[in-house]
C-alpha positions in Angstrom: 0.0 0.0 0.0 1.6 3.2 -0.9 2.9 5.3 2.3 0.4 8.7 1.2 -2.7 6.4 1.6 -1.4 4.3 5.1 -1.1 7.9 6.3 -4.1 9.2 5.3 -5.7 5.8 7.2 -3.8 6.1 10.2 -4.8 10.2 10.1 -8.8 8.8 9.9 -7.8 6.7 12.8 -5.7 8.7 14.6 -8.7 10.1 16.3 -9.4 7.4 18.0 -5.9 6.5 19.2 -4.5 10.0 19.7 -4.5 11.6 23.0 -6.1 8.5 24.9 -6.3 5.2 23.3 -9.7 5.0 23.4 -9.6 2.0 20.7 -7.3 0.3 22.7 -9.2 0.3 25.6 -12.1 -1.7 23.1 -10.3 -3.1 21.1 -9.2 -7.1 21.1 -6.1 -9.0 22.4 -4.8 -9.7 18.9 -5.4 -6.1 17.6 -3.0 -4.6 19.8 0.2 -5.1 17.2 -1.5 -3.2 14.6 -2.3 -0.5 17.3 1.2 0.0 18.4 2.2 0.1 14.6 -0.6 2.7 14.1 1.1 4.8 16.8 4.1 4.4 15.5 2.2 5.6 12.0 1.2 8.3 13.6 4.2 9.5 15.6 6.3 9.5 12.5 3.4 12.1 10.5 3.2 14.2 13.9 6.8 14.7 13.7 7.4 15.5 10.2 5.0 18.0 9.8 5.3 19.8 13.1 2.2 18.7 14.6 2.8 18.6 17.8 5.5 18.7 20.4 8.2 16.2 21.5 6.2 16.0 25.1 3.0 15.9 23.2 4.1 13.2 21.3 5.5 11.4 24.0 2.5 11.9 26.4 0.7 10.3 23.5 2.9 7.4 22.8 2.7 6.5 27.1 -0.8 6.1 27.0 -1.3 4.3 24.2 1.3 2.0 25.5 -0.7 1.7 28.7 -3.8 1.4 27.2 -2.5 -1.7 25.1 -0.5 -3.1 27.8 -4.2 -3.3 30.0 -5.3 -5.4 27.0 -2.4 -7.7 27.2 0.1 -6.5 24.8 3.8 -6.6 26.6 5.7 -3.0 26.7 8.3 -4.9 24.6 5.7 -5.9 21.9 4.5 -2.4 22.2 8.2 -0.5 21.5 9.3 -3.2 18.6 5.5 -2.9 16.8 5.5 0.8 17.3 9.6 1.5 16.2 9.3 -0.6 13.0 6.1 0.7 12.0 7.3 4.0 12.8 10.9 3.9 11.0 9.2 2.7 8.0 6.7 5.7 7.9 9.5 8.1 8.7 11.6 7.2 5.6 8.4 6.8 3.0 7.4 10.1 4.2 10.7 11.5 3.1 9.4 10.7 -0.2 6.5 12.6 -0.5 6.6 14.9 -2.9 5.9 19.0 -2.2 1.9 18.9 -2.4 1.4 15.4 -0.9 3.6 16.6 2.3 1.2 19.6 1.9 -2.1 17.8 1.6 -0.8 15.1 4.5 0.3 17.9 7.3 -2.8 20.0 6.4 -4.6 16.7 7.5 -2.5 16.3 10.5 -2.4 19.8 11.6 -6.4 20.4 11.0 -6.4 16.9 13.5 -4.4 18.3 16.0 -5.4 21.8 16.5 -9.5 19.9 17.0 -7.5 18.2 19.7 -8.7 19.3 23.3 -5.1 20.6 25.0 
């Protein structure tokens, strides 16, 4: 799946996950992997387009890992899901060209300033 389109997914998701993992609190056991790699998804976009802050971001990234961790997922699962997913995203986002990096932070940056500080 090309990289713009997993972003723009993770960016529909992103409000669910974002700021209290509220799908991770419902969603099931085997889920969790593909929640951490969302994060990690989602912590790449956040950082390349200067969405919001490194404490932000790291606030973020704490309670999604405690909200998967209270469905089972292990804190080491958690860090290796969520650092491949996001060093993948990080490098394909480097790819973007000029108006898809436009068009993807708008997205990001529209998200985060909606989200309650």
């Amino acid at each position: 799946m090309p990289i713009l389109k997993q972003v723009r997914i993770a960016l529909a998701a992103a409000t669910l996950t974002l700021g209290g993992g509220a799908l991770a609190q419902q969603a099931m056991p085997g889920q969790m992997p593909n929640l951490a790699a969302l994060s990690g998804q989602m912590h790449a976009a956040a950082e390349y387009c200067n969405a919001y802050t490194a404490a932000q971001l790291e606030q973020m990234k704490q309670q999604q890992k405690t909200a998967t961790g209270a469905q089972g997922m292990s804190a080491a699962d958690f860090d290796s899901a969520f650092s491949q997913s996001y060093g993948e995203t990080k490098a394909q986002l480097g790819t973007l060209s000029a108006a898809d990096k436009e068009k993807t932070c708008a997205q990001l940056k529209a998200m985060a300033a909606a989200q309650p500080r």
